[in-house]
PAROKOL-259804 format. One line per 3 residues: their letters; for each residue y, z, x of N, C-alpha, C. Coordinates in steps of 0.05 Angstrom, whole numbers, m for minus. Layout:
residues N
a> Y/Z/X/Y/Z/X/Y/Z/X  ...
end
This chain:
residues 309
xxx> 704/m800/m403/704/m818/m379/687/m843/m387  699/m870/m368/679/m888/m388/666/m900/m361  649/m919/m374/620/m922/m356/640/m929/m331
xxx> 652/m952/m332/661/m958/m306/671/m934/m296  682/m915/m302/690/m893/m285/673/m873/m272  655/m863/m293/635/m861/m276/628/m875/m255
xxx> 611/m898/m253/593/m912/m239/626/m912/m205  645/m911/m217/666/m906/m187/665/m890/m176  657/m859/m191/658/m834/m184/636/m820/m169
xxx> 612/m845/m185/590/m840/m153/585/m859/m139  594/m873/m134/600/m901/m128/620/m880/m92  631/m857/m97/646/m850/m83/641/m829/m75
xxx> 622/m816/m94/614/m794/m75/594/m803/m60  594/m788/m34/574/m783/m5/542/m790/m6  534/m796/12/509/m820/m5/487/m790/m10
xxx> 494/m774/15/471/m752/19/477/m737/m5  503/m723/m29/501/m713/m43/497/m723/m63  481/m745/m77/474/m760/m88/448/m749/m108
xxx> 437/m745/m131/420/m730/m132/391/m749/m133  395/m779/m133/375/m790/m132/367/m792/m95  390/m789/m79/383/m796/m62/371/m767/m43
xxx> 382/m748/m51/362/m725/m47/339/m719/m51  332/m733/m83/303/m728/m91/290/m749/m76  297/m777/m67/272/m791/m43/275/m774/m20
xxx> 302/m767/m6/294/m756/14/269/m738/19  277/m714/m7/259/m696/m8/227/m706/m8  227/m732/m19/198/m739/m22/194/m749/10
xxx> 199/m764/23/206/m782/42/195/m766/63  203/m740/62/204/m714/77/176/m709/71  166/m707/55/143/m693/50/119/m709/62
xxx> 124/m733/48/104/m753/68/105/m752/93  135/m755/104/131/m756/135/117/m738/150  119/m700/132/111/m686/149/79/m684/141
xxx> 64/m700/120/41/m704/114/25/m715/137  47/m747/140/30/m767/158/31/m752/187  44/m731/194/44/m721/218/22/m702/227
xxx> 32/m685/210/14/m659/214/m15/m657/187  m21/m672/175/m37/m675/156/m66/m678/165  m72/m692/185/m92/m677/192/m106/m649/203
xxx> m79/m651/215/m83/m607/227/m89/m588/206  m75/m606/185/m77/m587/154/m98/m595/137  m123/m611/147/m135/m613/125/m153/m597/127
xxx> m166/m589/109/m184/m555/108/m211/m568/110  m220/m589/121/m247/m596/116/m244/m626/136  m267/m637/151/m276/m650/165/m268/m680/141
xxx> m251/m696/143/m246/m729/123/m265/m738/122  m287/m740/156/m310/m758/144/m339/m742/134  m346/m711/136/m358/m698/133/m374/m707/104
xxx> m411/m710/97/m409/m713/75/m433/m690/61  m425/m680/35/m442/m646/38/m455/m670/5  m481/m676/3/m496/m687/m10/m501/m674/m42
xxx> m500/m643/m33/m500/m624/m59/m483/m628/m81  m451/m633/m70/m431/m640/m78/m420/m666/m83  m438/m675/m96/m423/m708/m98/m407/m705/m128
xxx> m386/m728/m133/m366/m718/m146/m362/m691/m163  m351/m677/m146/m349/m651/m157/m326/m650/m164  m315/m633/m190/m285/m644/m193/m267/m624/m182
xxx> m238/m617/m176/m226/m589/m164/m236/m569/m171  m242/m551/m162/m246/m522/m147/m250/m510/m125  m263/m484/m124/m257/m474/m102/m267/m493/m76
xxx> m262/m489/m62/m263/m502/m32/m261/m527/m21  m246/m546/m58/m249/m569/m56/m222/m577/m74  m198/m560/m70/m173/m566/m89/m176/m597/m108
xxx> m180/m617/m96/m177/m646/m107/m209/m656/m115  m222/m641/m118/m260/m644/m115/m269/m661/m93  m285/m665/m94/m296/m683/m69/m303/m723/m86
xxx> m308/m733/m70/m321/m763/m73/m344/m769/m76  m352/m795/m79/m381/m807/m83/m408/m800/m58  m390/m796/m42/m408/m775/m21/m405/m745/m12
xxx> m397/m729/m29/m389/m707/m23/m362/m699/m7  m348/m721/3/m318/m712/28/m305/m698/11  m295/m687/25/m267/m664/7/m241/m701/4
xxx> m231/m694/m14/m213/m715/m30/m184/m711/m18  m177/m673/m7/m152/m665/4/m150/m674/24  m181/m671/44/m173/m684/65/m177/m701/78
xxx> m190/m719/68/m181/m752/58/m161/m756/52  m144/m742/34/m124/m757/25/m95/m751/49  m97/m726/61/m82/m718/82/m78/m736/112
xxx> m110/m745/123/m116/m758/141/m115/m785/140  m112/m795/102/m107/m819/105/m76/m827/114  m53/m804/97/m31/m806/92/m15/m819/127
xxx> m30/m808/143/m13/m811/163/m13/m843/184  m54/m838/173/m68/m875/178/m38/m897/162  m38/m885/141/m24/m920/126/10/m913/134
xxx> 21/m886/134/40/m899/142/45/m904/173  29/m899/191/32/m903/220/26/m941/215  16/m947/199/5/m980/202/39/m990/187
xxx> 47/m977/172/73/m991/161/97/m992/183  95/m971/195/123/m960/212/107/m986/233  84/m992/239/81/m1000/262/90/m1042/253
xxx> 81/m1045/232/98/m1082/229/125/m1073/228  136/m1057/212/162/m1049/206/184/m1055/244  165/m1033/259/179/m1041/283/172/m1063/297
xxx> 151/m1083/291/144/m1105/312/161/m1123/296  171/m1124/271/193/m1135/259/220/m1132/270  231/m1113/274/257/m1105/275/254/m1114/317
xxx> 233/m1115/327/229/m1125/350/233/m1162/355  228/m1170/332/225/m1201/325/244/m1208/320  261/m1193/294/274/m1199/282/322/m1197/290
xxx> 325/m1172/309/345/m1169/304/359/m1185/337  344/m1175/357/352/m1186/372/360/m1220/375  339/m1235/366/348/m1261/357/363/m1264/338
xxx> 360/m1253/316/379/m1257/301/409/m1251/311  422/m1230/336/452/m1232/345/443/m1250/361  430/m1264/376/437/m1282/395/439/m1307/378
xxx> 427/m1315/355/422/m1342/356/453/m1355/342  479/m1326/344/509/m1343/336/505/m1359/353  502/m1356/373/503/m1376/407/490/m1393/404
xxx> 469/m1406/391/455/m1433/396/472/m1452/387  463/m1471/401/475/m1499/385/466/m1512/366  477/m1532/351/481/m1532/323/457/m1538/320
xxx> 436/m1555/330/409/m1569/337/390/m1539/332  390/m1522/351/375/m1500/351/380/m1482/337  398/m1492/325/409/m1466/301/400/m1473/278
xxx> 402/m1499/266/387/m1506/252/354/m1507/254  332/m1513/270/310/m1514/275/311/m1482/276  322/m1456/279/312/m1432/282/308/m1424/244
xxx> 333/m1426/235/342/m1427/202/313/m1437/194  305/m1456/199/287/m1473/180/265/m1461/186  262/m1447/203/240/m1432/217/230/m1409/200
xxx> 263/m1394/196/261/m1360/188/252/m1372/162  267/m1386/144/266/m1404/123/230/m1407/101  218/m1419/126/185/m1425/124/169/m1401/130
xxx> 178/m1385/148/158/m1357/148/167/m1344/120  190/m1337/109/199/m1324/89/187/m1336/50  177/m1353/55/158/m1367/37/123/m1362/32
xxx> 115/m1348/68/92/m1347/61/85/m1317/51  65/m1323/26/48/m1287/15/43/m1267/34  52/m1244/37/43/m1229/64/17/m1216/62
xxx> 5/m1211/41/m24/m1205/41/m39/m1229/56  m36/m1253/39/m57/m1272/39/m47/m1280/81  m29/m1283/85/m21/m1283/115/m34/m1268/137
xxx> m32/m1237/125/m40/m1223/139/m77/m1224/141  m89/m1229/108/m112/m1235/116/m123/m1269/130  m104/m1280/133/m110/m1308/148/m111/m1286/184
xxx> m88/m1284/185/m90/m1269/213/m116/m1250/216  m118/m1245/205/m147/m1217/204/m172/m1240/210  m170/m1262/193/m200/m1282/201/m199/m1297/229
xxx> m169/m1298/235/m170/m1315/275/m170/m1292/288  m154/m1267/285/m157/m1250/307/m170/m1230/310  m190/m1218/287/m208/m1204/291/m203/m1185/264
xxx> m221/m1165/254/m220/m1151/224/m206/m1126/241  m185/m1108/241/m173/m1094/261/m140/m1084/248  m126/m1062/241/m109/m1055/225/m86/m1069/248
xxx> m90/m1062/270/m63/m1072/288/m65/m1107/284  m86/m1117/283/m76/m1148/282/m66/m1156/248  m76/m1140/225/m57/m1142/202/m24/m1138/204
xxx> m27/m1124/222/0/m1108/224/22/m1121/240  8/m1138/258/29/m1154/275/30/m1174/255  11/m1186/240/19/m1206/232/38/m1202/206
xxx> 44/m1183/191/52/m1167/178/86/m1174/184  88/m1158/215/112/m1159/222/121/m1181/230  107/m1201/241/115/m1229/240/141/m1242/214
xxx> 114/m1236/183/132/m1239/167/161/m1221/154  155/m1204/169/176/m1183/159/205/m1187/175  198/m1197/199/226/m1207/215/238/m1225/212
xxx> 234/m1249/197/262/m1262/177/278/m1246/166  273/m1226/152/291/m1214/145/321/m1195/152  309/m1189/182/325/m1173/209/342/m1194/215
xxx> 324/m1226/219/334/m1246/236/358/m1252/217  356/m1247/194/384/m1258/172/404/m1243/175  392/m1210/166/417/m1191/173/428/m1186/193
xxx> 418/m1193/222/432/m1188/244/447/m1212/238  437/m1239/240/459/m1263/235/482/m1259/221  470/m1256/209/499/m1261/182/520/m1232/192
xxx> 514/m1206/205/534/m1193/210/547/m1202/236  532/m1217/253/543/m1222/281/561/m1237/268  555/m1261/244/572/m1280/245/603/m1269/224
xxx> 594/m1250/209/619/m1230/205/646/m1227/220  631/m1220/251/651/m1211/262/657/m1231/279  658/m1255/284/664/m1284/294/696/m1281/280
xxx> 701/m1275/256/724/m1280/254/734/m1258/249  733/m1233/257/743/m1199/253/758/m1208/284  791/m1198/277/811/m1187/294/806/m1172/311
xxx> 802/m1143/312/798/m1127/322/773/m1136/343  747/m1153/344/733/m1167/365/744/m1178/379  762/m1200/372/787/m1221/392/808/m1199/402
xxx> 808/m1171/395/837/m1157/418/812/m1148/435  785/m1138/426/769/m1126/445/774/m1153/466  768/m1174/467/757/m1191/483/780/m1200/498
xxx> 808/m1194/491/834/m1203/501/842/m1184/514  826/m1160/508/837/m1137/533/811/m1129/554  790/m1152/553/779/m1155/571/746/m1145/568
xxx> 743/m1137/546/714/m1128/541/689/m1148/553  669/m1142/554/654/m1162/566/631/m1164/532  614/m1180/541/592/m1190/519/577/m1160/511
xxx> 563/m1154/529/550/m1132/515/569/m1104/519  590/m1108/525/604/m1084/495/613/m1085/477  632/m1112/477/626/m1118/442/608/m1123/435
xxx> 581/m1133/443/564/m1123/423/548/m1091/419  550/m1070/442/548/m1048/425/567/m1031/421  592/m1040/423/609/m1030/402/616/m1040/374
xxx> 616/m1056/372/634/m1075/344/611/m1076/333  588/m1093/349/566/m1118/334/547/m1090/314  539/m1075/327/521/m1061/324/531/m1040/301
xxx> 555/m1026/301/572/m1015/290/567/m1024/257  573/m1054/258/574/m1082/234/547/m1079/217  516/m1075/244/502/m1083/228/482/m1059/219
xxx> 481/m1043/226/471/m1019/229/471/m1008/193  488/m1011/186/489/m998/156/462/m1016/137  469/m1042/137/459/m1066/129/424/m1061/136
xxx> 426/m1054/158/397/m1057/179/378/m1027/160  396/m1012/162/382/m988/153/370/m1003/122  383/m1011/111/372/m1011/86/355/m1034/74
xxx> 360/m1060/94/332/m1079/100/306/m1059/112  309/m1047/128/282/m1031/141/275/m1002/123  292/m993/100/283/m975/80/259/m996/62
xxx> 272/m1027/48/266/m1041/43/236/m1051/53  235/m1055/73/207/m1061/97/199/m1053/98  197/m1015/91/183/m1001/98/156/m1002/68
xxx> 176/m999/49/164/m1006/22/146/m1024/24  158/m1055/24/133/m1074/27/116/m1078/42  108/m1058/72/96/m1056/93/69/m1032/74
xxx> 90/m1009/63/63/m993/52/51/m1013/29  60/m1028/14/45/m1034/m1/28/m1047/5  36/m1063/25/20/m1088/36/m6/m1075/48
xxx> 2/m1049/63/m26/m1040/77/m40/m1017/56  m31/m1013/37/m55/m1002/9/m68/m1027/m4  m50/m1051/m1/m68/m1075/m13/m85/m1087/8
xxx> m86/m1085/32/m105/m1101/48/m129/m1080/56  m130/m1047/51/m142/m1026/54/m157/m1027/29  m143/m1032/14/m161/m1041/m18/m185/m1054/m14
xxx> m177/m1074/m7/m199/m1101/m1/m219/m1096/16  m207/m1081/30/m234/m1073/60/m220/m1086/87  m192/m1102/84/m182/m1113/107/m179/m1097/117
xxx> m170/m1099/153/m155/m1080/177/m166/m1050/179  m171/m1030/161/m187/m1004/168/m211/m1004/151  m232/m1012/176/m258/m1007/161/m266/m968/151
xxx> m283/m975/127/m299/m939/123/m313/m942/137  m318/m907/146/m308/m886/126/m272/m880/131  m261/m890/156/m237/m888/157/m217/m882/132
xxx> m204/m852/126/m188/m858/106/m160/m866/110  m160/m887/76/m129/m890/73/m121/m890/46  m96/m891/37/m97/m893/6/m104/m916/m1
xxx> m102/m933/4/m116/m965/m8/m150/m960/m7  m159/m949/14/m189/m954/17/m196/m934/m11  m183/m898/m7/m195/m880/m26/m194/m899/m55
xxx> m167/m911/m66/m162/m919/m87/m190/m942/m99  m194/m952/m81/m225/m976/m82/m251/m966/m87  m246/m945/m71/m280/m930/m64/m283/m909/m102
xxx> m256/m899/m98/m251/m878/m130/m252/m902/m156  m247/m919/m158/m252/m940/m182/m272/m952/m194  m286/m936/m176/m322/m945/m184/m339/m926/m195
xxx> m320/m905/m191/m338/m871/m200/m318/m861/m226  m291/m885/m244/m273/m872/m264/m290/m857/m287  m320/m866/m290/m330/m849/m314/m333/m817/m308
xxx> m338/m822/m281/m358/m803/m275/m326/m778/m266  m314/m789/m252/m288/m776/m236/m256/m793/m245  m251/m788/m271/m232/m801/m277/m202/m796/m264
xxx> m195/m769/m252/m180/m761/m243/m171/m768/m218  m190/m779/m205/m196/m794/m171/m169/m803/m168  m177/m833/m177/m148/m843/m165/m119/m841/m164
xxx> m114/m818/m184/m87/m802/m194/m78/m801/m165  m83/m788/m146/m74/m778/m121/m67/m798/m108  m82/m807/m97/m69/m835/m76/m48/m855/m96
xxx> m52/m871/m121/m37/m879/m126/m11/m868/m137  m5/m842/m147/25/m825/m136/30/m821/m109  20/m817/m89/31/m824/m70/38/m849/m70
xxx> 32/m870/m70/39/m895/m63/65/m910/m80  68/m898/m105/86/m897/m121/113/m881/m115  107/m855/m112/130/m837/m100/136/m853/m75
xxx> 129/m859/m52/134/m860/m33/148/m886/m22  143/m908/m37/145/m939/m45/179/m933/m61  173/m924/m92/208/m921/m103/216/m903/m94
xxx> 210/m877/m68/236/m866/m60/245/m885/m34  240/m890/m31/244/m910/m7/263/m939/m21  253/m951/m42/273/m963/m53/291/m952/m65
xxx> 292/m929/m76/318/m922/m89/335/m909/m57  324/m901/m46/343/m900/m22/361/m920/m12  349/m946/m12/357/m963/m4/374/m975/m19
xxx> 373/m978/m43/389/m985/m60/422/m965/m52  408/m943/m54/434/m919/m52/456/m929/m31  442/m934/m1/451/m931/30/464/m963/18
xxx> 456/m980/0/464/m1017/m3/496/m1017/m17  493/m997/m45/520/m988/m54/540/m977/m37  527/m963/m25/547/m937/m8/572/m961/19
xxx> 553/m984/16/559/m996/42/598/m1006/35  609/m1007/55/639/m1010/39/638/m1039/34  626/m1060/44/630/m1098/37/606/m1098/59
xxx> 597/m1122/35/571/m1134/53/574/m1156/70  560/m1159/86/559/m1175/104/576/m1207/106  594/m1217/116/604/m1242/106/596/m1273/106
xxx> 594/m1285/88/572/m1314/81/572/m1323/114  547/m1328/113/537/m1345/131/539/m1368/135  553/m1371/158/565/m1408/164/542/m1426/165
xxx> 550/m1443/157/527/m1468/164/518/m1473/200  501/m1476/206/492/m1478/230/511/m1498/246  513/m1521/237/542/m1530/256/574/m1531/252
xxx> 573/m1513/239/600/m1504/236/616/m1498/255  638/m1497/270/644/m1495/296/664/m1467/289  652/m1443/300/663/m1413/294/664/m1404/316
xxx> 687/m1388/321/685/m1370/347/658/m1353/357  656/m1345/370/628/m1324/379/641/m1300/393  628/m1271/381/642/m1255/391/632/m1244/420
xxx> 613/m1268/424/595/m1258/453/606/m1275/472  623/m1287/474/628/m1316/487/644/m1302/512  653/m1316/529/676/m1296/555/693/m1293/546
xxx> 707/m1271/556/730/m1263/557/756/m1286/556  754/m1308/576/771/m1324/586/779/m1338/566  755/m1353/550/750/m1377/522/773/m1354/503
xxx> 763/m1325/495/776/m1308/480/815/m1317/479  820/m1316/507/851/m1317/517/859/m1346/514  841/m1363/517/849/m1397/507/857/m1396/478
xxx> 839/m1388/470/842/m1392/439/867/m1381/427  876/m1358/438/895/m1341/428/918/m1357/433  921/m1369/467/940/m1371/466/945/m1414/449
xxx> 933/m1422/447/930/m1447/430/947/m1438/401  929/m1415/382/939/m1405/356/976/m1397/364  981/m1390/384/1012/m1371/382/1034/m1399/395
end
C-alpha cells in the first residue's frame, strides 16, 4: 500500500476509532476526572505544611514526596489540576461567548461595519496573550478571573472568524435558499443549516483554545499572575519546584507532563476532528461584497429566485 493510500484509509476511518485519537481522549479523560474530583482524592490537606518533612522525596505517605515546606506534592498536584483547568474552560467560554454569536450576525452588517468589525478581530488577534492578560491584571486588579476574561477577550477572534466564514459558506448553499423559499424563518435556518455548518469547525477551534488557554494560565501562574500562594496550580508548583532542582530534582517532572500530555492531546485531537471534517469552511468574501444572507426574509429569498429563473 503506498503512503497516499494509507493516509486515505485513515483519512476514512471514524475519527473515534483512530488510535491517536483514543489515546488523547483517554488522556483528556483522565484530567477531566482529575480537575473534578481531585480534590476529594487528595490524601492530604494542599495547603497543610509538616516542617519535619521538607523536601522529602516519594514514600510512604507522600507518593510524589512533599515540597519546600513540607505539602504533600499529590495533593497539590490534584487540587491544582482542577484550579488551572477550571481558569482555561472559563476564557475558553467567555470567548466562544464573544466570539460566535457576532461572528453569525456580522454576514448582516453593512459593508462600513463589516469592515471596521474585520479590522477589529484583525488588531486583537496580533496582541501577545500573556503580556495582555498581564496588562489586564495591572488595571483590573491581581485576580485569576480578571486574567481570564481578558484571556478570552483575545481568544474570541478566533470564534468571530469561524462562525463568519461558515455563515458566509452558506450565503451561497442551495439547500438554505429552498429552506427560505418554503418559508423558514431566520432563526431556523440558523439552527438548522447555520449551526449544523459550523459546529464541526467550532469544535476544533475550541480543542485548539483550550490548549492555548492552559498554557497561557501555567505561564501567568508561573510568574505569580491571577492565583496567588499558597493556592495550587501547575504553573505556580512548576516555579516554587525550580528553586529546590538540587535538592529535589524530580519535582517538576509532574506538573510539567501534565501540561504537556494535556496541551498535545488536545492538539492532536484537534488536528484529528480538522481532517475528519469533509471541506472546510468557504473563503471569506470581502466585507463589501454584495452576497446573499442566509438570515435575511423569507420574501427577499422569493425575489431573488424568481429574478435568476
Amino acid at each position: 500500500m503506498s503512503a497516499a493510500d494509507a493516509t486515505g484509509a485513515a483519512r476514512r476511518r471514524p475519527v473515534a476509532r483512530r488510535p491517536v485519537v483514543r489515546a488523547s481522549l483517554a488522556v483528556l479523560a483522565v484530567v477531566a476526572l482529575l480537575a473534578v474530583f481531585g480534590g476529594r482524592l487528595a490524601p492530604l490537606d494542599p495547603l497543610a505544611q509538616d516542617t519535619a518533612r521538607l523536601l522529602n522525596g516519594p514514600g510512604t505517605g507522600h507518593p510524589l514526596g512533599t515540597d519546600y515546606l513540607g505539602r504533600d506534592v499529590l495533593s497539590r498536584l490534584l487540587a491544582g489540576t482542577g484550579l488551572s483547568v477550571a481558569a482555561a474552560a472559563e476564557a475558553v467560554g467567555t470567548a466562544l461567548l464573544l466570539g460566535v454569536l457576532p461572528g453569525l450576525a456580522s454576514v448582516r452588517f453593512s459593508a462600513p461595519l463589516a469592515w471596521v468589525s474585520l479590522r477589529a478581530v484583525d488588531a486583537l488577534m496580533t496582541l501577545p496573550f500573556t503580556l495582555f492578560a498581564i496588562a489586564a491584571v495591572g488595571v483590573l486588579g491581581n485576580g485569576l478571573h480578571q486574567a481570564m476574561l481578558a484571556l478570552g477577550v483575545l481568544l474570541a477572534p478566533l470564534f468571530f472568524r469561524v462562525s463568519r466564514a461558515a455563515a458566509l459558506g452558506l450565503d451561497r448553499a442551495q439547500y438554505v435558499e429552498a429552506a427560505e423559499l418554503m418559508g423558514a424563518g431566520r432563526l431556523t435556518v440558523l439552527r438548522t443549516h447555520v449551526w449544523r455548518k459550523v459546529l464541526p469547525t467550532l469544535a476544533v477551534t475550541t480543542a485548539h483554545a483550550l490548549a492555548t488557554a492552559l498554557l497561557t494560565v501555567a505561564s501567568l501562574t508561573f510568574l505569580g499572575i491571577g492565583v496567588q500562594p499558597p493556592a495550587p496550580t501547575w504553573g505556580g508548583m512548576l516555579a516554587s519546584d525550580l528553586g529546590f532542582l538540587a535538592q529535589q530534582p524530580w519535582a517538576p517532572v509532574v506538573p510539567t507532563a501534565l501540561i504537556v500530555l494535556t496541551v498535545g492531546a488536545l492538539n492532536l485531537l484537534a488536528d484529528a476532528l480538522r481532517d475528519a471534517e469533509p471541506a472546510g469552511p468557504a473563503p471569506e468574501a470581502p466585507p463589501g461584497a454584495p452576497v446573499p444572507n442566509p438570515l435575511r426574509a423569507p420574501e427577499e429569498a422569493r425575489d431573488d429566485h424568481r429574478v435568476r429563473v
